[in-house]
N, C-alpha and C positions, 0 to 999 in steps of 0.2 A: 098251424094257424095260417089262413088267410089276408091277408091285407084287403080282399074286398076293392073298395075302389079309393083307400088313402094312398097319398104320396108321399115323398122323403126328399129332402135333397141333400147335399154333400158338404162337407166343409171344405174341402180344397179341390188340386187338381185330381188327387190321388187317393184311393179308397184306404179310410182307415181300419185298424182292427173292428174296434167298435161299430163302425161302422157294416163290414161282414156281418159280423154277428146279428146285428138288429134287419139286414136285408134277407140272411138264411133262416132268424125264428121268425119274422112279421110278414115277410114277402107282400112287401106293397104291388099295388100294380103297377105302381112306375115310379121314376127319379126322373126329378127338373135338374137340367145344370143352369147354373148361373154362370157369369164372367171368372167368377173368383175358379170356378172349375175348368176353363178353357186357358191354358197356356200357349201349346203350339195343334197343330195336327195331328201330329205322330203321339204327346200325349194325352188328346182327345181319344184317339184312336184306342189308345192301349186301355184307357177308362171306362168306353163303350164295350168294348172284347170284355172286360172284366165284367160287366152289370150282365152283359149277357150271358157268361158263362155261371152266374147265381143266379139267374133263371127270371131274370128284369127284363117284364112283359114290354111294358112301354118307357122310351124316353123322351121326357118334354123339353120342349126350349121354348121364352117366349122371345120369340124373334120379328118384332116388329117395323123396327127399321127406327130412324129418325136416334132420339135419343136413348132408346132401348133397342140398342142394336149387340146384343152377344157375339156377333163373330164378325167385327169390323176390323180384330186384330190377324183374323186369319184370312179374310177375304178379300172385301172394301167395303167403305162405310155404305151401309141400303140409306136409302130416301124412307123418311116417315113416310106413315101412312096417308097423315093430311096433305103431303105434297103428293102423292103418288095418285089419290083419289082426286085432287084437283087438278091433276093432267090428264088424265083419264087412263092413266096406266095401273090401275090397280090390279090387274089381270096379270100383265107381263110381270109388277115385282111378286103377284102372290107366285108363277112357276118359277123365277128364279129363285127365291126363297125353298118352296119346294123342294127343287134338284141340292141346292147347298144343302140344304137337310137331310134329305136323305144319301147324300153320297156322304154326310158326316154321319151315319146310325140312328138319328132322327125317325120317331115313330109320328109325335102329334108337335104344332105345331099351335102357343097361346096365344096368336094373334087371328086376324084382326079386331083390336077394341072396336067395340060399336056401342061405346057411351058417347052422348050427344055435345059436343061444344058448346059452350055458354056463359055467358060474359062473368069476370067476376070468378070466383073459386073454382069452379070449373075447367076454365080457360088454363089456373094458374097450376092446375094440378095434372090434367092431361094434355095441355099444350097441344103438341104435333100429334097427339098419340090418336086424336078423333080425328075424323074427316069432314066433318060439317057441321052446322047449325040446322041441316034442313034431315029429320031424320028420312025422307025418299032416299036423298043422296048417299049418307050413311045405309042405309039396306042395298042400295046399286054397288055400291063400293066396295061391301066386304063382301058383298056376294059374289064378284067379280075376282076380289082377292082370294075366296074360296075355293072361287071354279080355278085358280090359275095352280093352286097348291096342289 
């Protein structure tokens, strides 16, 4: 059996049995880690070695910086995306982001959001996570953060 193009993600830092088992019969195409999965380096490291050695095509992180930042405990904290697109560095954190990724086993990489900012519910649900109110800016922005990944 295939997985096709579903994913899975982990309950902690560390693969459980259960876990094996549903990655060896479904073989998704990929695992997102979350926070709850990143403790240090060395057992990121040993977590990634493991997905890949049961045959874990791709792994996701969504690493966007601001208040959805997964690896500020291993790194340092990234600038959201709405500061980074209104300095006009979206480029430089999309290749830092990159390199951090891939020297951590990183295949794809959930960000840049590119839902628009807007007063009101919007504002209070994506906060830093959007770039602008004007979607030009937003298309400049993540395309920028794209090319820098």
């Amino acid at each position: 059996m295939s997985g096709g193009l579903f994913g899975v993600g982990l309950a902690g830092p560390a693969l459980e049995r259960s876990e094996r088992k549903i990655l060896a019969a479904a073989r998704p195409r990929g695992v997102i880690l979350f926070r709850r999965n990143i403790e240090d380096e060395q057992g990121l490291a040993r977590l990634v070695g493991e997905l890949r050695d049961l045959g874990v095509r791709h792994l996701f992180l969504d690493q966007e910086g601001g208040p959805v930042d997964r690896l500020r405990d291993l790194v340092a904290p990234t600038p959201s995306f709405q500061r980074t697109a209104g300095a006009g560095t979206a480029r430089r954190a999309g290749s830092a982001v990159g390199a951090m990724l891939a020297h951590l086993g990183f295949d794809v990489d959930l960000a840049p959001v590119v839902d628009r900012a807007m007063a009101g519910a919007g504002a209070l649900v994506l906060g830093q996570r959007s770039a602008s109110e004007s979607p030009d800016e937003i298309v400049a922005a993540a395309g920028a953060f794209l090319d820098g990944l």
